[in-house]
Phi, psi and omega in degrees: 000121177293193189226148211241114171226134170245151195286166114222129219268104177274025174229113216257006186286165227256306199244032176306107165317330171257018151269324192292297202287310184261006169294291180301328177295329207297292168328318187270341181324173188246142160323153151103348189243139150229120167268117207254113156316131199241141203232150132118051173277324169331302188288338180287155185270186168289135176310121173190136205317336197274340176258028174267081184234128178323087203138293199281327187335118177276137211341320206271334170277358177271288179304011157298298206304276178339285166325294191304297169323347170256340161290172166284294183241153170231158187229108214278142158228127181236124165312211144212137165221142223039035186090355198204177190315124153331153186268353191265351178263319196286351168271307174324289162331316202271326163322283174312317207278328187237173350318181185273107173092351169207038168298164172317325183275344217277110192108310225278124181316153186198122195236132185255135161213204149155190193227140170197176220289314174327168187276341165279334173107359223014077184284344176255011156290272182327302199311294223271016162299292202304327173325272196323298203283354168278323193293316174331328174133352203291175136303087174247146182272104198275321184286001178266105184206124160251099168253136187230138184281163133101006195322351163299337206246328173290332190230025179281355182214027180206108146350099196305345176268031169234008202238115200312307178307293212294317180321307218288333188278307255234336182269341191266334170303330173275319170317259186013277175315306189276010175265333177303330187263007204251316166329309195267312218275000000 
């Protein structure tokens, strides 16, 4: 039985280096892994109580919900903008955050990484991912971290699944997760 993680991409642009960056963990996974791209973060509304209602939920956070709640694991990609977590991942968190103490997130390992244009990587976007996805309930694996700086100039010709450093950071980030979700399940 394979160990099942699913990406979400905090970047909803067409040619997001970190949709590229969970393209390439998706090709490179190892037998035994499967990594599902979660396509439709776009369709969630903003999170909000009066429409998280039992029944009512609406179609696009319910098949969030659903989808996340069926893996071992998740493996979060976050640019950074403005210094800090993107606005479609930290609603994607808060989503997965409910009900309270027994949301989607609840338990489940959750490994942060991504790419950005910047000299850090954006590292202090993954930081406050990781933050958000602990309070939320998740496992998150705080020592599993890849951030790769310059990504207009590193991945203006070259595909992150074609650049033997990012593979090699991006394969050791997936064991990790994936023995922590083979672990949970």
């Amino acid at each position: 039985m394979s160990v099942r993680i699913l990406a979400l991409v905090g970047s909803l642009r067409a040619g997001s280096h970190n949709r590229q960056l969970a393209e390439a963990a998706m090709k490179h996974a190892p037998e035994g892994v499967e990594i599902t791209l979660y396509e439709g973060l776009a369709e969630v509304p903003f999170y909000n109580e009066d429409i998280d209602v039992e029944g009512a939920v609406p179609e696009a956070a319910a098949r969030l919900r659903a989808t996340a709640a069926a893996t071992d694991a998740l493996l979060l990609f976050s640019p950074e903008y403005n210094g800090t977590i993107p606005a479609v991942l930290k609603n994607a968190i808060d989503w997965l955050s409910r009900p309270h103490g027994a949301g989607a997130l609840s338990g489940k390992p959750v490994a942060v990484v991504g790419t950005s244009y910047g000299q850090y990587g954006g590292v202090w976007a993954q930081d406050e991912a990781r933050k958000a996805a602990g309070i939320a309930g998740a496992a998150v694996l705080t020592d599993v971290k890849l951030s790769i700086p310059g990504s207009v100039i590193r991945f203006a010709e070259t595909h992150p699944a074609d650049d033997s450093e990012v593979v090699e950071g991006l394969t050791r980030v997936i064991d990790q997760l994936s023995q922590a979700g083979a672990a949970a399940a």
